[in-house]
N, C-alpha and C positions, 0 to 999 in steps of 0.2 A: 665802835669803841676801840682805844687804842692798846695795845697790848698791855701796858702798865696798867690800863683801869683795871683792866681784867683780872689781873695777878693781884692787884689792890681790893680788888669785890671778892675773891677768893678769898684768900686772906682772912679778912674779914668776916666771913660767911662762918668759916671754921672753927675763927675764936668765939663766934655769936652762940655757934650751940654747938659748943663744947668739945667738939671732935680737934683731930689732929690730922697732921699732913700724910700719917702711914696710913692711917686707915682709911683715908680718902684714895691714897695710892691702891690698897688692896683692894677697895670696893670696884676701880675700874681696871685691875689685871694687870695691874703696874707694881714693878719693882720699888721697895717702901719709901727711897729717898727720893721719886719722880714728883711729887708733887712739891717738894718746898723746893729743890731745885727747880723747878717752873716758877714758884713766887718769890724765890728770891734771891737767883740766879739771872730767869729769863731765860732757863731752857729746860725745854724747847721753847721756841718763841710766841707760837701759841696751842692750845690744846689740839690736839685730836678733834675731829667732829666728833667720832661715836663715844672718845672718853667726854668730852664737853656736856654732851647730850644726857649720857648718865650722871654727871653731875648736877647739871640743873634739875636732872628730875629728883634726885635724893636730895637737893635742896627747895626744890618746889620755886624755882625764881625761872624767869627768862633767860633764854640761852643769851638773847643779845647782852647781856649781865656779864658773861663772861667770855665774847668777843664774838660773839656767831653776828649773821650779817642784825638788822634790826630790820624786821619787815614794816616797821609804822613807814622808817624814810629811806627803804631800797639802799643803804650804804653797809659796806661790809667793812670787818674789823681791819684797822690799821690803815685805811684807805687805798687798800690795795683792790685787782681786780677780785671778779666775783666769784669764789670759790664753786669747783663745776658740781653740780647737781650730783646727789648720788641715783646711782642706774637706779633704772624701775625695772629691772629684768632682776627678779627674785627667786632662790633655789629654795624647796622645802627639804630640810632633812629631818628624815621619820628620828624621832625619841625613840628608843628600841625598850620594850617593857620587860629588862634585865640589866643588870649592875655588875661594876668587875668588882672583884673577890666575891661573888655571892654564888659560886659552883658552876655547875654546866651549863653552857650554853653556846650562843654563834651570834654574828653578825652577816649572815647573810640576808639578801634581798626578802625572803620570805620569813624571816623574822618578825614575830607578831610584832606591829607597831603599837605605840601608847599615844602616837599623836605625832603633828609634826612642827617644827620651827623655821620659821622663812629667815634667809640672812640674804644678801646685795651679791650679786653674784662676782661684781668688782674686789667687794671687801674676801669674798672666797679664794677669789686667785691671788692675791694680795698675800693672805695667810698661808699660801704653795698648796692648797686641796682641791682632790677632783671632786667637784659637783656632785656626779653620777655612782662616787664611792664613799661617800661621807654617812656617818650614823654618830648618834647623839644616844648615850649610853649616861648611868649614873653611877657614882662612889659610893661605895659600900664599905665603909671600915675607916681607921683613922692612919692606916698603915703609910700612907704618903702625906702624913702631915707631918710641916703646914703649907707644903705645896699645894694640896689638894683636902678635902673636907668630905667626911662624909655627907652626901646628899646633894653633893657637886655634880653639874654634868659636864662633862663631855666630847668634843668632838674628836671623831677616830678617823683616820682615811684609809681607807683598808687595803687604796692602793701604793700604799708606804710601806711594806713589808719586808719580808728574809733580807729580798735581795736587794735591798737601799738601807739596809740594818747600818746605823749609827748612834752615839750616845743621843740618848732623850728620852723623853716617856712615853712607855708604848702599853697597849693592852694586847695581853698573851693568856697564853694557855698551856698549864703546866699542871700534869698531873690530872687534866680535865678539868681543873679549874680555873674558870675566868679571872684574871685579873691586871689590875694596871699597878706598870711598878718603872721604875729606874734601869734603863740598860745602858751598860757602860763596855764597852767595847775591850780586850782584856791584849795585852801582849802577844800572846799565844792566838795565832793567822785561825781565824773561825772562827774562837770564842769567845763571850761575853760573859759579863758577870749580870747577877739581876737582883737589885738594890730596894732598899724601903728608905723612902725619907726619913719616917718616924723611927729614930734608932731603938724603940723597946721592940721592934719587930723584926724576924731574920731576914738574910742577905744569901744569896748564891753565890758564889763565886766561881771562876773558869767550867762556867756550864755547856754542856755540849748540846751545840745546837738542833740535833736529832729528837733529844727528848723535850722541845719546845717550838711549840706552835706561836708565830709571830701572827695576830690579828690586824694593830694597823699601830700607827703614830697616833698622840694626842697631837694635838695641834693648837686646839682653846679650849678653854675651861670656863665657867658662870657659876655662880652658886646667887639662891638667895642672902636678901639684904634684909638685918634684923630680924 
């Protein structure tokens, strides 16, 4: 299917049941003007596999619908070659059965698990995380909304810490309580300040980094859908 049908069957899809281009952006981790810029722009010029993927199944149609190859006749979208297989070398990262902002705890190895979730060990390095130091942890609270959502999970890499400390969202510990917030790096050589999305909730400012425990970077997030 050539790129236009695609953005035309999208399209389409949207206006069928009711939805809009933001929340189809938000449902796959995209920034809210990425999808009508895809239809009607033409960029990117064609989706994502793993965003494509997720859309065809919250729309219940065939990926070839919206440009993936069409397995009936072996031709792939736009007639180009054949997009390369994703690895079958798959990393499990344990769900940790504890939440930031919900008080004490750790992300260490021997951290009770809740279960675990397999991702493509390609798409891992892709995202800049180690394998071997990854934990999928849940939101508790609405304090990083609408970044993040209570019941959101997670990914942390726990080898992103103190000492690669940059603006982004990280999960720390402050106070001995667990939580994920906003660090923004502050003028003054060492400090950072440590932020809430949701502005009814407080902010730190030029905090000293002794009285905080750096756990790891977020790196990706998922929440369910409806």
């Amino acid at each position: 299917m050539e790129p236009m049908d695609a953005r035309a069957t999208l399209d389409r899809l949207i206006r069928e049941r009711g939805e809009n281009y933001g929340a189809i952006s938000k449902l796959i981790g995209r920034n809210a003007a990425y999808i009508q810029q895809f239809v009607k722009r033409g960029s990117p010029r064609k989706l994502d596999e793993a965003d494509r993927k997720l859309i065809a199944r919250y729309f219940n149609v065939e990926e070839s619908l919206l440009g993936a190859p069409d397995p009936a006749s072996g031709r792939f979208a736009a007639g180009r070659a054949p997009m390369r297989r994703p690895s079958r070398d798959l990393v499990e990262v344990p769900r940790l059965a504890l939440g930031a902002s919900a008080g004490p705890g750790s992300l260490q190895e021997d951290e009770q698990a809740a279960g675990v979730m397999a991702f493509d060990q390609r798409w891992l390095r892709d995202m800049g995380g180690r394998p071997d130091m990854l934990s999928l942890i849940r939101v508790d609270g609405e304090s990083m909304a609408p970044t993040l959502s209570d019941g959101d999970d997670i990914m942390v890499d726990r080898s992103d810490g103190v000492d690669r400390l940059r603006d982004g969202i990280y999960v720390l510990r402050m106070d001995d309580v667990l939580m994920v917030k906003r660090v923004a790096l502050a003028p003054r050589r060492g400090r950072f300040s440590i932020r809430s999305d949701n502005p009814l909730y407080p902010a730190w400012e030029d905090v000293d980094p002794d009285l905080v425990s750096i756990v790891g970077r977020v790196i990706w997030a998922g929440r369910r859908v409806g």
